[in-house]
N, C-alpha and C positions, 0 to 999 in steps of 0.2 A: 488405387486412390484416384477421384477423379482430378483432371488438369481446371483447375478452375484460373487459372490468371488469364484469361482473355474476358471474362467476364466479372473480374476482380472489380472493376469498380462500381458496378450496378447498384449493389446492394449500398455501398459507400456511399454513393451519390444520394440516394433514398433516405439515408440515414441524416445525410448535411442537410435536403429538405427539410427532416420535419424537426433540427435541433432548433429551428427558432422558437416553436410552438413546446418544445419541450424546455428550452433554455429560461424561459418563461416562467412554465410553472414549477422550473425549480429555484428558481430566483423568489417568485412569491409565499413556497414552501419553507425554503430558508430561512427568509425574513420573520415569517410567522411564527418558525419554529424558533429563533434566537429571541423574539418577545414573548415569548412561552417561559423559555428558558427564562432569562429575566426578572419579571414575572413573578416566578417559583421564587430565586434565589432572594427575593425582595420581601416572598413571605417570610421565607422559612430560615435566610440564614441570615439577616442583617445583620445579627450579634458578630458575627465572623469577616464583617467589611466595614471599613473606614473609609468613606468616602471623602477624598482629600485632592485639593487640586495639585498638591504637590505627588501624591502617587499618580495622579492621572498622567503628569508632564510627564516623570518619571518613565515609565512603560514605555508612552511614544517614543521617546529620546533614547531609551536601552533596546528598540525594538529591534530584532535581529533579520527580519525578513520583509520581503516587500509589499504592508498591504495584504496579505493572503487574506483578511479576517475581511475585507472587502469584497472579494471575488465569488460571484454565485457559483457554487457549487455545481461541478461535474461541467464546466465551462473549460473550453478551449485557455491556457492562458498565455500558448507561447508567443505570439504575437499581437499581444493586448498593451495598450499606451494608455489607456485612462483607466478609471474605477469608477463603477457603479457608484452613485451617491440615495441612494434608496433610503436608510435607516435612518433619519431626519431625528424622528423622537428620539433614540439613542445618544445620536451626538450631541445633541442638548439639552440631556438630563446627567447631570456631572452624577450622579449618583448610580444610574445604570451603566453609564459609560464605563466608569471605574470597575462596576461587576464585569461587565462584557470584559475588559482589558484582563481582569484578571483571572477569567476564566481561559484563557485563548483555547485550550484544547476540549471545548465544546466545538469549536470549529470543526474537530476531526471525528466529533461523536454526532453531527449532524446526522448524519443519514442511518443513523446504528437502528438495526433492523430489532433489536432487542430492549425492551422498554418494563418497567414494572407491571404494564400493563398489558401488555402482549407474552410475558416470561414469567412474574408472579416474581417470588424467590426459589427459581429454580437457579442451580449453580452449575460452573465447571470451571475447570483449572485455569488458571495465572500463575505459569513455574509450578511449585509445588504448591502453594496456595490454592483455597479453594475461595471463591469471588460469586456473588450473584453474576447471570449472565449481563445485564444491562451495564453492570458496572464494568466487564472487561476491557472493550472497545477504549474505553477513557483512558483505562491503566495504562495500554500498551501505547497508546498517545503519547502520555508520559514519558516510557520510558524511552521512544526513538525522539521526540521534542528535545530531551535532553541530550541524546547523544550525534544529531541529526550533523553538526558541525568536524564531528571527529571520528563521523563514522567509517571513510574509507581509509586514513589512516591507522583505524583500531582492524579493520578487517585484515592491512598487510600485514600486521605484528600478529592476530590470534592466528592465521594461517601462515605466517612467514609467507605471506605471498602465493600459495597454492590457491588460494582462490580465484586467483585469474585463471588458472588454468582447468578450474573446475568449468570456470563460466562459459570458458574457449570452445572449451567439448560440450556442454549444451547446445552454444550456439551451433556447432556443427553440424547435431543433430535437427537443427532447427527446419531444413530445408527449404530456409527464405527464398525468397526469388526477388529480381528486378520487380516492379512494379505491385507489391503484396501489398496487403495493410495488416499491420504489428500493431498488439495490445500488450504490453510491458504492464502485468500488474504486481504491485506494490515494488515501484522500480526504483523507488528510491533516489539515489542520487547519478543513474543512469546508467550504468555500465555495458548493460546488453541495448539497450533503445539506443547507446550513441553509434554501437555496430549495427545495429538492424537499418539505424537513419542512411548508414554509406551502403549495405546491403539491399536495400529496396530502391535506392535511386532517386531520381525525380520524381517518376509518376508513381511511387509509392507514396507511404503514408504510415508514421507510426505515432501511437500516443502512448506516453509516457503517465502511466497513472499509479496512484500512492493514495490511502486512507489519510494521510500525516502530513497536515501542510507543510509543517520545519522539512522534514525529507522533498518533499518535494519542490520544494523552493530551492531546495541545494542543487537540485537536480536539474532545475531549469535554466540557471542561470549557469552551470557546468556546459549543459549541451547547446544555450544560445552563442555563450561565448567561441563552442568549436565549430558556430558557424552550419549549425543542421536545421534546417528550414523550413524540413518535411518533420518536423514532430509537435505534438500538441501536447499540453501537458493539463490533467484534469483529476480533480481531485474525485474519489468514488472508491465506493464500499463493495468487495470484495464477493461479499455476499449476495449483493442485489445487481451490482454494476448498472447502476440504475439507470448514467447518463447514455445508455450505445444500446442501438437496435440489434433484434435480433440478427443472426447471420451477416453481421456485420464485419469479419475479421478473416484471413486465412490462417495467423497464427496469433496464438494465444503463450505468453510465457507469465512465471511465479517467480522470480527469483529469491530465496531463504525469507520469505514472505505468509506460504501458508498456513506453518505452525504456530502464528499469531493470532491467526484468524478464529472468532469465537464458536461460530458452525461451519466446519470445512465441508462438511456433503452440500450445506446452500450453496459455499460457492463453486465447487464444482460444477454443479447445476447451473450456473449463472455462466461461469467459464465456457461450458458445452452449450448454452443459449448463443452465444455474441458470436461462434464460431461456421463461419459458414461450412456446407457439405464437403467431405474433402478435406476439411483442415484439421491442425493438428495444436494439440495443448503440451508445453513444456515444464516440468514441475522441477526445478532443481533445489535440494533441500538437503539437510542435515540428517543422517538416517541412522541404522543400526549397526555399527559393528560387526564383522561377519565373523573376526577374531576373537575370546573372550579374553585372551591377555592383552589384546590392542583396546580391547572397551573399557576395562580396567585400569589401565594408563590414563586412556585420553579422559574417562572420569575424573582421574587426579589432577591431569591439568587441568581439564573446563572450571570445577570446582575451586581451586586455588589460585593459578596463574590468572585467568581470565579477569574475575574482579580486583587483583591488585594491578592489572593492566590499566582495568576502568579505571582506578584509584589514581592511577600515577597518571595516564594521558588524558582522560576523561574527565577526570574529578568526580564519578560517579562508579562506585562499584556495586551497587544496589543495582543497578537498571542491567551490568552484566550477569549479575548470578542470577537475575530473573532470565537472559539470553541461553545460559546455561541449564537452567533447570526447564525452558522450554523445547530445546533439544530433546531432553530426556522423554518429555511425556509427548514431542509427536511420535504417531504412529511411524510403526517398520515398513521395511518394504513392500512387502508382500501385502499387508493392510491397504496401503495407500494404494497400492494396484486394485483393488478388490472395492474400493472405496470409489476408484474413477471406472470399473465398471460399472457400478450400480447407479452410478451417473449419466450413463450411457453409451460414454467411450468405448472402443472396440480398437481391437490389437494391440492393446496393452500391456506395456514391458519397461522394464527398468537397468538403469546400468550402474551399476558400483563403483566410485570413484575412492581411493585411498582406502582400498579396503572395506568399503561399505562404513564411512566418517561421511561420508556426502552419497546421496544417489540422483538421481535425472532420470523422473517417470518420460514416458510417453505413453499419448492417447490417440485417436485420431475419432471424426464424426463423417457417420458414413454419410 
């Protein structure tokens, strides 16, 4: 494998160049795209919205995060002190306003690569459900939006805490270095990006990215608070990773993030885009059983235990038996090896954790 950390930031530096020109037109894509959005919802659903300036108050004053429905997309946001004031007509039409507020999780389906018009009614799975493809990206919005606050607490209780040690052993594999630059995607509320931030040092650099602004908001204000100052935090579609130039990364990590995702070969492709020569992609995820009386079991719990967890700490056990049934229908291990060769990756292999209940792909790009 080549040594690329002496020319680790070249490509970096290239990349900060042209994010003003790209920051740009995605701040104008945004905009356009949420009075699109708009728009539509003005034709087609008024019957289903009550514009009222007490729901409007409402929203602001219950709103759990900060502003994210402000922030141009696929922007840096860890060290941002204002907000863009762009959307003029929005804020003073109480009537769209009210759709915007009450859509929030079109925020997280900005960038969805799949459209009725690009997909038609073609489908594929949500859990066991079967969903047009346009429509997934939203669902799954949904269902971390709701659990976005309770989420690291519900991860010690479904794993009793083994998930840190899942994540321990990924990062081992990770073979960070001093000064790299780290892509944490769909990183959620930080776990591996707060070790990569002390792992990379100063003249490193890792960004912290998540489809799901609620997740990532938890995530940001978790890792400003611990004081890491080399990470950026940006929101961006898994599939396209639209805001990062190519060869822009030494490592690429997934954390229990892929199996969400509505075309996993795009974003592999996308993964292996962003990664420069030499680097390596980290896949750590929920896999198959290697035991068929431990698969059997843990079926019994995910299926039962799991959503009355939701139930009791969550207040949603919908959004877990969807967590569950998503498990089920990602691919095995061998699949997903086979999946990140034809992506391009080379020396590819995989490690079993608790008996193959979790595995940690590795890839690398020559």
């Amino acid at each position: 494998m080549t040594d690329n950390s002496k020319n680790s930031s070249a490509p970096f530096n290239q990349a900060t160049t042209t994010n003003g020109h790209l920051q740009d037109k995605l701040v104008k894509d945004s905009i356009a795209h949420n009075q699109q959005i708009s728009a539509q919802i003005l034709r087609n659903q008024t019957t289903n919205v009550v514009p009222s300036k007490n729901n409007s108050v409402a929203s602001d004053d219950n709103s759990d995060f900060t502003k994210v429905q402000d922030l141009p997309t696929g922007t840096p946001q860890g060290q941002q002190t204002t907000m863009p004031n762009n959307d003029k007509t929005t804020r003073t039409n109480t009537s769209e306003q009210t759709i915007k507020q009450t859509l929030f999780n079109q925020r997280d389906d900005i960038n969805n690569p799949h459209t009725p018009e690009t997909d038609g009614n073609e489908q594929t799975h949500f859990g066991y459900k079967t969903v047009n493809k346009a429509e997934k990206q939203a669902r799954v919005a949904d269902v971390f939006t709701s659990v976005a606050k309770k989420y690291d607490i519900m991860n010690d209780l479904m794993s009793f805490g083994i998930h840190r040690l899942w994540k321990r052993y990924a990062i081992s594999l990770s073979g960070v270095r001093a000064g790299q630059h780290v892509l944490d995607i769909a990183g959620g509320t930080g776990d591996l990006a707060k070790v990569f931030s002390r792992e990379v040092g100063r003249n490193g650099h890792v960004v912290l990215s998540d489809i799901n602004a609620a997740m990532l908001e938890v995530g940001r204000e978790r890792l400003i608070n611990a004081g890491c100052n080399n990470v950026d935090f940006v929101l961006a579609n898994a599939e396209t990773l639209a805001p990062f130039d190519d060869e822009s990364f030494d490592l690429v990590t997934i954390s229990f993030g892929l199996r969400n995702v509505t075309d996993k070969d795009a974003a592999l492709k996308s993964m292996y885009r962003v990664l420069k020569p030499g680097g390596r992609l980290l896949i750590l995820e929920f896999s198959k059983p290697v035991f068929e009386p431990l698969s059997k079991a843990y079926d019994l719990y995910s299926f039962t235990a799991l959503p009355v967890m939701g139930k009791l700490i969550a207040n949603d056990a919908e959004s877990y038996q969807y967590l569950a049934e998503s498990i089920r229908m990602h691919p095995d291990q061998q699949t997903l090896k086979q999946m990140m060769q034809q992506a391009g990756f080379e020396n590819c292999d995989y490690h079993n954790l608790t008996a193959g209940i979790v595995a940690v792909h590795r890839g690398f790009k020559a």
